[in-house]
C-alpha positions as CSV (number, residue, x, y, z in Angstrom):
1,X,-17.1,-23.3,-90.4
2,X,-17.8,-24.8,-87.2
3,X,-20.3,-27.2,-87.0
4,X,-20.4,-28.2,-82.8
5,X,-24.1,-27.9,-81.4
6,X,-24.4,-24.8,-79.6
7,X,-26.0,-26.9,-76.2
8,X,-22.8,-28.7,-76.4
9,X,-20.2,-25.5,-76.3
10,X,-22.4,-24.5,-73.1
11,X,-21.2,-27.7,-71.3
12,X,-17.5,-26.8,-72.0
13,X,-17.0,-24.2,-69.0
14,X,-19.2,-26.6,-66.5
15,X,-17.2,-29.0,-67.3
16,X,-13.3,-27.3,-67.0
17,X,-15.2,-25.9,-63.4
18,X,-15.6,-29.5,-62.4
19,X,-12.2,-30.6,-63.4
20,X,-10.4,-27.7,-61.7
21,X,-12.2,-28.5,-58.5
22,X,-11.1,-32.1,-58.6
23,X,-7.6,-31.5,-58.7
24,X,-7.7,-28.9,-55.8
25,X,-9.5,-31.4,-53.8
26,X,-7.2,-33.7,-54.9
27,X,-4.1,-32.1,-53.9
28,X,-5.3,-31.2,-50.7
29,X,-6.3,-34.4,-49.9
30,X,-2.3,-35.2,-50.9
31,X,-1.2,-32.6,-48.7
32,X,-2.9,-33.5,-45.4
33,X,-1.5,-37.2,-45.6
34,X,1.8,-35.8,-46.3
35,X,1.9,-33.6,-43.5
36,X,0.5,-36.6,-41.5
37,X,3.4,-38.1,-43.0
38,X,6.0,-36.2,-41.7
39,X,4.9,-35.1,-37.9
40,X,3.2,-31.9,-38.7
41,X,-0.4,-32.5,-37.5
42,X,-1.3,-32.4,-33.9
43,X,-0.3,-34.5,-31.5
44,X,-2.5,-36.9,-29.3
45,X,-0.7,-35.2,-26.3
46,X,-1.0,-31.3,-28.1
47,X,-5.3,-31.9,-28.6
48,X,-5.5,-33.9,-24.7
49,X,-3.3,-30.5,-24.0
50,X,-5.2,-27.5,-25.7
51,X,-8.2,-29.4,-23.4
52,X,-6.8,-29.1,-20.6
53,X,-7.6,-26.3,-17.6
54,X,-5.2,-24.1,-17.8
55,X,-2.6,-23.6,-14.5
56,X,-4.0,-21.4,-11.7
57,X,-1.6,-18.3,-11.7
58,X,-0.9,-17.9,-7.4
59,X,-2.3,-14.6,-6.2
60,X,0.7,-12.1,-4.5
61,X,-2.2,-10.6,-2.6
62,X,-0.8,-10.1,1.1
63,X,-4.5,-11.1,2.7
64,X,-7.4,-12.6,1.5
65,X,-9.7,-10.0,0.6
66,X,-12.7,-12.0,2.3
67,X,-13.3,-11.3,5.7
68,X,-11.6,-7.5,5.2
69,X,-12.4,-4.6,7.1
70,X,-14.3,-1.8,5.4
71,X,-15.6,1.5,6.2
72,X,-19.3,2.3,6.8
73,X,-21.2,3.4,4.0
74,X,-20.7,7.7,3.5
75,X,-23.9,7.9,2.2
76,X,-25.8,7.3,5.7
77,X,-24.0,9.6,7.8
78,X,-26.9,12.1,7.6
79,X,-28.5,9.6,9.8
80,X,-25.9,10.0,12.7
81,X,-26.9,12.6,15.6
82,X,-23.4,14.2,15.7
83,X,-23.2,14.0,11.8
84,X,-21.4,17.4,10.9
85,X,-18.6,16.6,14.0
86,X,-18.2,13.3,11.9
87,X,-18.0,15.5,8.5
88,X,-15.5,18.2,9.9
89,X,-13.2,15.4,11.2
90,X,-13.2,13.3,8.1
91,X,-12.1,16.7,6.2
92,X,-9.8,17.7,8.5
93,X,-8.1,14.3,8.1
94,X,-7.8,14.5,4.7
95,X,-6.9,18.0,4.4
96,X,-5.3,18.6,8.0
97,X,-2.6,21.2,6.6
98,X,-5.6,23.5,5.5
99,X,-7.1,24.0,8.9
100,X,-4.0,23.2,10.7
101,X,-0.8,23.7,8.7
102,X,1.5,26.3,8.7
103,X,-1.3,28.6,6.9
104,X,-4.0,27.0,8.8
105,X,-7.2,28.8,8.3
106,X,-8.0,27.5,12.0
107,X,-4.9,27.2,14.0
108,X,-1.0,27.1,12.2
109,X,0.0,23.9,14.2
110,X,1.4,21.7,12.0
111,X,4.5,21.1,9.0
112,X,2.1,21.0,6.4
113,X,1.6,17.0,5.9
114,X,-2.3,15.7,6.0
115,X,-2.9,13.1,8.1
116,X,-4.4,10.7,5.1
117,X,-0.8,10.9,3.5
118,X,0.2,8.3,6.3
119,X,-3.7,7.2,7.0
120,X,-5.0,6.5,3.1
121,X,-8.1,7.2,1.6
122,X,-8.8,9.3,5.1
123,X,-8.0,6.3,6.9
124,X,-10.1,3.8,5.4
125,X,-7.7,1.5,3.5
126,X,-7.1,-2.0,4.0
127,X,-3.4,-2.2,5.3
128,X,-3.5,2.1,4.8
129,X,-3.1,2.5,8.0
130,X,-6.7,2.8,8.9
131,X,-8.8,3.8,11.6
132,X,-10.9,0.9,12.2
133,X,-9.6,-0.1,15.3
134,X,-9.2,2.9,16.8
135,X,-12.7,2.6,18.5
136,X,-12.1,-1.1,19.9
137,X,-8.7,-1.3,21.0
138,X,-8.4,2.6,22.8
139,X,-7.9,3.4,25.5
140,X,-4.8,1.1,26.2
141,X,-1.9,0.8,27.4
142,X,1.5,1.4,25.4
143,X,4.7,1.0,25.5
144,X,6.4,3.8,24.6
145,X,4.4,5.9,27.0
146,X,4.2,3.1,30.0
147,X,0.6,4.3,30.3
148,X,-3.0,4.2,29.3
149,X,-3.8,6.2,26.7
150,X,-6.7,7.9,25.1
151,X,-7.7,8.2,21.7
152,X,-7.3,12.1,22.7
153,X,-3.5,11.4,23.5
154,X,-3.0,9.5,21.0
155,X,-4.2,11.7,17.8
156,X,-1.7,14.4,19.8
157,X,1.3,12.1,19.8
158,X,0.5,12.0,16.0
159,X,0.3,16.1,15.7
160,X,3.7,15.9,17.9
161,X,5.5,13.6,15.7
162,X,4.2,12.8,12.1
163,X,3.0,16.4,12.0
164,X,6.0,17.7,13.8
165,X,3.7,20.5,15.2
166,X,1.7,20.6,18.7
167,X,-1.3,19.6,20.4
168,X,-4.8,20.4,20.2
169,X,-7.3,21.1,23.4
170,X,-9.1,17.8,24.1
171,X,-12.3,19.9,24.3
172,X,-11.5,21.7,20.8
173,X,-14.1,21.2,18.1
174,X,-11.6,19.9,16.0
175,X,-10.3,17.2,18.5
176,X,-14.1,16.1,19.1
177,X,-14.5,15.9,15.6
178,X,-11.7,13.8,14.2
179,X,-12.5,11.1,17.4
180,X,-16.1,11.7,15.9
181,X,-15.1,10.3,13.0
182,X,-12.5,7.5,14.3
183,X,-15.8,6.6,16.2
184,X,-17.9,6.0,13.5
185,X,-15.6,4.7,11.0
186,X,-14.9,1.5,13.9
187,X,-18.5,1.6,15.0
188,X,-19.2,-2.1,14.2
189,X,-16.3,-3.6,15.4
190,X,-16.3,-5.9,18.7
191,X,-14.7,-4.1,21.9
192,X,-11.2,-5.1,22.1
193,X,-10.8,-6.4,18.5
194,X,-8.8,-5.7,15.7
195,X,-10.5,-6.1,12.4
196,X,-8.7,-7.7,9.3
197,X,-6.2,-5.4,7.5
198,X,-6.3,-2.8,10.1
199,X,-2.7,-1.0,10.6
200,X,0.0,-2.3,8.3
201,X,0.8,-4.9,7.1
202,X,4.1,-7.0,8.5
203,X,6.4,-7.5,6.5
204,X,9.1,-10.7,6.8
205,X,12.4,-10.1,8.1
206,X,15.2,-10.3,5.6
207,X,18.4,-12.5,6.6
208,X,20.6,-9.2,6.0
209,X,20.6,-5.6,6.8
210,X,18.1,-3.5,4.7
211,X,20.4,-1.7,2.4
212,X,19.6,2.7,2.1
213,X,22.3,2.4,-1.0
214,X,19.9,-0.2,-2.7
215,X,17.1,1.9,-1.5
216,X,18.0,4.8,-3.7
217,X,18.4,3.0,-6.8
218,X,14.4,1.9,-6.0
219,X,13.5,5.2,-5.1
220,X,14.8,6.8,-8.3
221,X,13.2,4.1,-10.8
222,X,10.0,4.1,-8.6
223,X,9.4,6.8,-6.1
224,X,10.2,10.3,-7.9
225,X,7.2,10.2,-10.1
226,X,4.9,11.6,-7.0
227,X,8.1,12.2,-4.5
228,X,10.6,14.0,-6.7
229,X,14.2,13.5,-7.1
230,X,14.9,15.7,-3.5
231,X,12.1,13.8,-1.7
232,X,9.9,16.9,-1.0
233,X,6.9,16.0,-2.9
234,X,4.4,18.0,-4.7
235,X,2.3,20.6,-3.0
236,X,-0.6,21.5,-4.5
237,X,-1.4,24.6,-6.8
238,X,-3.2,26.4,-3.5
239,X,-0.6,26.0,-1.4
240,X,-2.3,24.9,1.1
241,X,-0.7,21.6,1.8
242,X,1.0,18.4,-0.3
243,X,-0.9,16.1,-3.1
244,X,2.3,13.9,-2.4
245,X,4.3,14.2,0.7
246,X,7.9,14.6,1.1
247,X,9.6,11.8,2.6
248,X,12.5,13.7,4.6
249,X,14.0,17.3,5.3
250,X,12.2,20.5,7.0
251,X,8.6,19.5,6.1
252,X,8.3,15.7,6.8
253,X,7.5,13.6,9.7
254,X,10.1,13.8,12.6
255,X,12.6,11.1,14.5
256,X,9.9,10.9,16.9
257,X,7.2,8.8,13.9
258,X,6.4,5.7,14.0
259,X,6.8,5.3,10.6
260,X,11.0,6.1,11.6
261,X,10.9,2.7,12.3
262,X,12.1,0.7,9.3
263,X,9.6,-2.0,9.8
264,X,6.6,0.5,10.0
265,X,7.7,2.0,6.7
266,X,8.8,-0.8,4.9
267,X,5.2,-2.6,5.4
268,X,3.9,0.9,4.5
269,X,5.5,0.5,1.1
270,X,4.7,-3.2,0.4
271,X,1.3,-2.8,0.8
272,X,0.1,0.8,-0.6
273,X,3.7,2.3,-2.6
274,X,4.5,2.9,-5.5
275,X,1.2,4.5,-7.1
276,X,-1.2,2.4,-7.7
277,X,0.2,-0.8,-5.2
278,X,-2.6,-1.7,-3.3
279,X,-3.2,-5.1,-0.7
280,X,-4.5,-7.2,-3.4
281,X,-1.4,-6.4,-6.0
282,X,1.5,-5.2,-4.6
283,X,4.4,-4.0,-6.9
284,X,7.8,-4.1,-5.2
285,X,9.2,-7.1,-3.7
286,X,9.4,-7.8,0.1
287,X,13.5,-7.2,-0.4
288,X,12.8,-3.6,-2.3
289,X,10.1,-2.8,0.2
290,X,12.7,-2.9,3.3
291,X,15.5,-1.6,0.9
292,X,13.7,1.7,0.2
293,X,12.8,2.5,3.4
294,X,16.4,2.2,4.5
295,X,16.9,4.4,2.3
296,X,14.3,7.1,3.0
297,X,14.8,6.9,6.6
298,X,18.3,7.4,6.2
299,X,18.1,10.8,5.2
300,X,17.9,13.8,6.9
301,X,14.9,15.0,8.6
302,X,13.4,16.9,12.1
303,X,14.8,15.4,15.1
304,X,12.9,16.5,18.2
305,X,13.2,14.5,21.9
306,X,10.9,12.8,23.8
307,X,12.5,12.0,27.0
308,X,9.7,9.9,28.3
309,X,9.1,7.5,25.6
310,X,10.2,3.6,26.8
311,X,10.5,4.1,30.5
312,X,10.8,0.2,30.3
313,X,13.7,-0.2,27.8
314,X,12.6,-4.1,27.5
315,X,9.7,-3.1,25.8
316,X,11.6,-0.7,22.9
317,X,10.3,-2.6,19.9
318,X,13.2,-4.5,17.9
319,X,13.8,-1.6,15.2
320,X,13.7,1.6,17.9
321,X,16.4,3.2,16.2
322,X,17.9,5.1,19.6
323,X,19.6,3.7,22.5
324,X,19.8,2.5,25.3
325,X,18.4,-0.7,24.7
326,X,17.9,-4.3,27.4
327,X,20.1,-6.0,24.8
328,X,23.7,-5.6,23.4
329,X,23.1,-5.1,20.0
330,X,24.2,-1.3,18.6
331,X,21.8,1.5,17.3
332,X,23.0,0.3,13.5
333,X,21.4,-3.2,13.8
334,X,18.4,-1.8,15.7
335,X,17.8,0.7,12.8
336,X,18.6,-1.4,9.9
337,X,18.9,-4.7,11.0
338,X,19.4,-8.2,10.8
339,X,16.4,-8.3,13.1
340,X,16.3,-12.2,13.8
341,X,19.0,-12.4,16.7
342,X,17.4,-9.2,18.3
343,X,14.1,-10.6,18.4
344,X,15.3,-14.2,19.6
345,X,17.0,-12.7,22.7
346,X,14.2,-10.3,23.3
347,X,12.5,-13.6,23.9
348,X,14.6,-14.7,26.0
């Protein structure tokens, strides 16, 4: 029988705890010196490291966003005296093809492209091509007309050549209502100023010729999404004009554009293309960006004359794609480039 005092049997399991936990302390201790030991614990260098500030990552924003130009705010427009001409034009600059495309419910004028699909956001993007010096720097004199022009004049040459369509009336209610709205949207910037990120953006010249058979392959891994493979876009469900434009053929923007000039359209692209590109993060490199629009403008499209554009040849800017020019170079490097010698002996 056994004969150990009960109090005593109750110690046994405190006891066995107190062992066990001994040894595990015991072997961890053992552990952490051998790791010591053998070079697995931190590093003076890996702690001062892990404490460091990490590395500033460089921004690929093409401007600083301080300082940028942005629109007015919508919301006080009530407030304006000619506030329903500033409405109308804002509306018929984002949806041009409805009141003025080939089913216009107001006049059938146009190919069916919307003026924001050049001018972004109804023209009040940074780099979009925006408005907001349209107030400030017209009228002015240009180049490719030789004389000053209006804001009137201007908007036409747009309808003549981006919409491959014709003119409206100066005294037109639609006229008087898109300047209504170029008026407001620029109605706090300086007389002859441009504000920052107005137009588009310029992109550097690359040392070669930009490259339409490189183009494609960045069109088809990039630009089919809203474009489609054919380049004729998507028109929306109404029919009544294009969600995403197409980018040559019957329906797009003529020789005649300004965005036909590889440099226009290749800043177009590195600042707002593909989808969801904006200023501040651009997706496509500066190479790509001049690449594609080889590409694009390499393909067939509307070709319509304007026999009185450049009456001083000198003045053709260095990528006017059409002879004759005040230098020797050929149509081929004026379209596609290298740029760098035309622009050095148009400085000359």
């Amino acid at each position: 029988m056994d004969q150990t005092p009960k109090p005593l049997l109750k110690l046994f399991p405190l006891i066995s705890g107190l062992l066990v936990t001994v040894v595990l302390l015991v072997g961890l201790v053992a552990g952490l010196l051998y790791f010591d030991h053998v070079g697995l614990s931190p590093s003076q260098d890996q702690l001062t490291a892990s404490t460091q500030t990490p590395v500033e990552i460089k921004s690929t924003a093409l401007m600083d966003p301080v300082g940028m130009w942005t629109a007015p705010d919508w919301a006080l427009v009530d407030a304006e005296p000619n506030a329903e001409d500033i409405k109308y034009g804002k509306e018929l600059i984002a949806n041009t093809s409805e009141y003025l495309g080939p089913q216009g419910k107001v006049r059938k004028i146009s190919n069916g492209l919307n003026c924001q699909n050049c001018h972004l956001q109804a023209g009040t993007a940074p780099l979009g091509n925006n408005y907001s010096a349209a107030k400030s720097t017209y009228p002015k004199v240009r180049g490719r007309s030789g004389n000053l022009e209006d804001i009137q004049l201007r908007i036409n040459g747009c309808f003549q050549r981006s919409l491959n369509g014709e003119v409206l009336a100066n005294d037109s209610k639609e006229m008087i209502s898109m300047v209504a709205y170029m008026d407001w949207l620029g109605k706090d910037v300086p007389k002859g100023e441009k504000p920052k990120g107005a137009g588009i953006y310029e992109l550097p010249l690359l040392e070669r010729a930009a490259d339409p058979i490189k183009g494609k392959t960045i069109y088809e891994s990039q630009c089919v999404a809203c474009h489609m493979i054919d380049g004729q876009g998507v028109m929306k469900s109404d029919g009544s004009g294009y969600t995403y434009p197409p980018l040559w053929g019957e329906y797009s923007y003529n020789q005649g554009a300004g965005l036909f000039r590889m440099s226009r359209f290749a800043g177009y692209v590195k600042g707002n293309m593909p989808f969801g590109a904006t200023y501040e993060n651009p997706l496509l490199s500066d190479e790509e960006s001049w690449d594609v629009a080889a590409y694009v403008n390499s393909l067939d499209r509307p070709s319509r004359e304007f026999p009185n554009d450049w009456p001083d040849v000198s003045k053709k800017p260095m990528d006017h794609p059409f002879g004759p020019y005040a230098d020797e170079f050929s149509e081929e490097q004026h379209k596609f480039g290298p740029f760098q010698a035309i622009k050095a002996a148009a400085k000359k």
